[in-house]
C-alpha positions in Angstrom: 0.0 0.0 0.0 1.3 3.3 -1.3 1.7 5.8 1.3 -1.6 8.2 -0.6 -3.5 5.1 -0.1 -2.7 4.8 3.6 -5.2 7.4 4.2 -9.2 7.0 2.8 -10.4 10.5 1.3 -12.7 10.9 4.7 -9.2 10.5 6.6 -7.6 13.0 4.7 -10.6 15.8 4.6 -10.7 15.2 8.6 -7.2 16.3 9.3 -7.0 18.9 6.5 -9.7 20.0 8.6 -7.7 19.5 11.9 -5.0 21.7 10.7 -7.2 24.3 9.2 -8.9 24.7 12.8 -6.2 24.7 14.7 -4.3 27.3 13.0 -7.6 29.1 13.8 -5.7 30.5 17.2 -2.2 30.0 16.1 0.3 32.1 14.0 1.8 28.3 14.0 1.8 26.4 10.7 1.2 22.7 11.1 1.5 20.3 8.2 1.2 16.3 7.6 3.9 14.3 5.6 3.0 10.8 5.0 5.7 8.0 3.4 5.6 4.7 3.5 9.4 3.9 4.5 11.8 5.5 6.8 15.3 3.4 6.7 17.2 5.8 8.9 16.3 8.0 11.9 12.5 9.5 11.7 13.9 12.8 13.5 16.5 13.1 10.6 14.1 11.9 7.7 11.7 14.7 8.8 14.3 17.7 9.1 14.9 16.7 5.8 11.5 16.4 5.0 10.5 20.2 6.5 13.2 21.4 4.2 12.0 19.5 1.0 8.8 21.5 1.9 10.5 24.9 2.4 8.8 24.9 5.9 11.2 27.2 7.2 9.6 29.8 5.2 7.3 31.5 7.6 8.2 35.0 9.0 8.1 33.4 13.0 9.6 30.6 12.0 7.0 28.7 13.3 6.0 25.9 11.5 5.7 22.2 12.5 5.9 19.0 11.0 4.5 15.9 11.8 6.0 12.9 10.0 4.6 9.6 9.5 6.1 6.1 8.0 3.7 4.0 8.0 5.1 1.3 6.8 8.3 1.4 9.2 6.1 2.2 12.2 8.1 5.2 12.7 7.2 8.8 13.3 8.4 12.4 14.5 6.7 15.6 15.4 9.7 19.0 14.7 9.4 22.2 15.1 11.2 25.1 13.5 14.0 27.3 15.5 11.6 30.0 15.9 9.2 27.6 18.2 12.3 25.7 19.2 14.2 28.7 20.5 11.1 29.8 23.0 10.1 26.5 24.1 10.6 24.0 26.8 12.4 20.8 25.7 9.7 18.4 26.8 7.0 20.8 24.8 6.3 18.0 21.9 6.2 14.9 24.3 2.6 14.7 25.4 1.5 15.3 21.4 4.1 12.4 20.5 2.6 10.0 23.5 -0.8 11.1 22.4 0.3 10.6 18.3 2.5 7.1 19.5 -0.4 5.4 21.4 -3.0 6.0 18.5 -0.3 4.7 15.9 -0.1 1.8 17.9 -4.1 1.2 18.2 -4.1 1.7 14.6 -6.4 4.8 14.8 -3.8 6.8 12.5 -6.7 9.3 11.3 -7.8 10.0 14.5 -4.6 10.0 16.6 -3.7 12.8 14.2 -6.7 14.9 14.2 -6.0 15.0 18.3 -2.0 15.3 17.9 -3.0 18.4 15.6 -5.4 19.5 17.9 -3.4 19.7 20.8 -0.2 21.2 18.7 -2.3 24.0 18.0 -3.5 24.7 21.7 0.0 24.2 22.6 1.3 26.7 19.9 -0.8 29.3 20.8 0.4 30.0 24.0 3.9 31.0 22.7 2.7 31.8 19.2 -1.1 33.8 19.1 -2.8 34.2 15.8 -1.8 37.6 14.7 -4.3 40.0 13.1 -2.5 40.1 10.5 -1.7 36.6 9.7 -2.0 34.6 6.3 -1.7 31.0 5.8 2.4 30.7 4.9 2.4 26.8 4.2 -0.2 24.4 2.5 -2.9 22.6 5.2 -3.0 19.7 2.5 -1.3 16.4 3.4 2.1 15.5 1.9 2.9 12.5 0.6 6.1 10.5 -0.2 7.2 7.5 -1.6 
């Protein structure tokens, strides 16, 4: 199964959806990036990843990446150095517990609706929807190979 087809239509609207909401309160950009393999380290694959995407391209420096390989049961949730730089270092482990235990269930659709969800409430704490904020980075879900 190709990592497109990993996801039904409904599962993809639903957290396109997610992400739209949550960057309802938050000058944070959150996107999705789905492959199917991961050889390496899922932290690495998804740095790389966020800069195959030009995620770094928001004026905080705010935007957030949550990887998934499905395939290699592997995934990682970065943030850019603008969140990084004014965060705690523990900020993303409750959304990867929360993102981790659904993966495991197999509930991937829903354990990313919630891990968006609560990215977003987390984000908006440090980073509040600005008045005059535009959408910097697609809320569509990436896909690799």
């Amino acid at each position: 199964m190709g990592a497109h087809a990993f996801l039904t239509k409904a599962d993809r609207d639903s957290i396109v959806k997610a992400i739209e909401s949550a960057e309802l309160s938050t000058s944070g950009e959150i996107r999705v990036h789905i492959e199917s393999n991961c050889p390496g380290d899922p932290v690495e694959r998804a740095i790389f990843v966020f800069n195959q995407l030009k995620m770094f391209k928001t004026r905080d420096r705010n935007g957030v990446l949550i990887y998934i390989a499905h395939k290699s049961k592997k995934f990682s949730i970065i943030g850019d150095s603008g969140i990084n730089s004014v965060v705690p270092a523990d900020f993303w482990n409750e959304t990867k517990e929360l993102l981790g235990n659904n993966l495991r269930n197999g509930q991937v659709a829903a354990g990313l609706v919630s891990a968006i969800e609560l990215a977003g409430e987390k984000l908006k704490t440090f980073f509040p929807l600005k008045s005059d904020d535009t959408n910097e980075q697609s809320n569509e879900i990436s896909f690799g190979e």
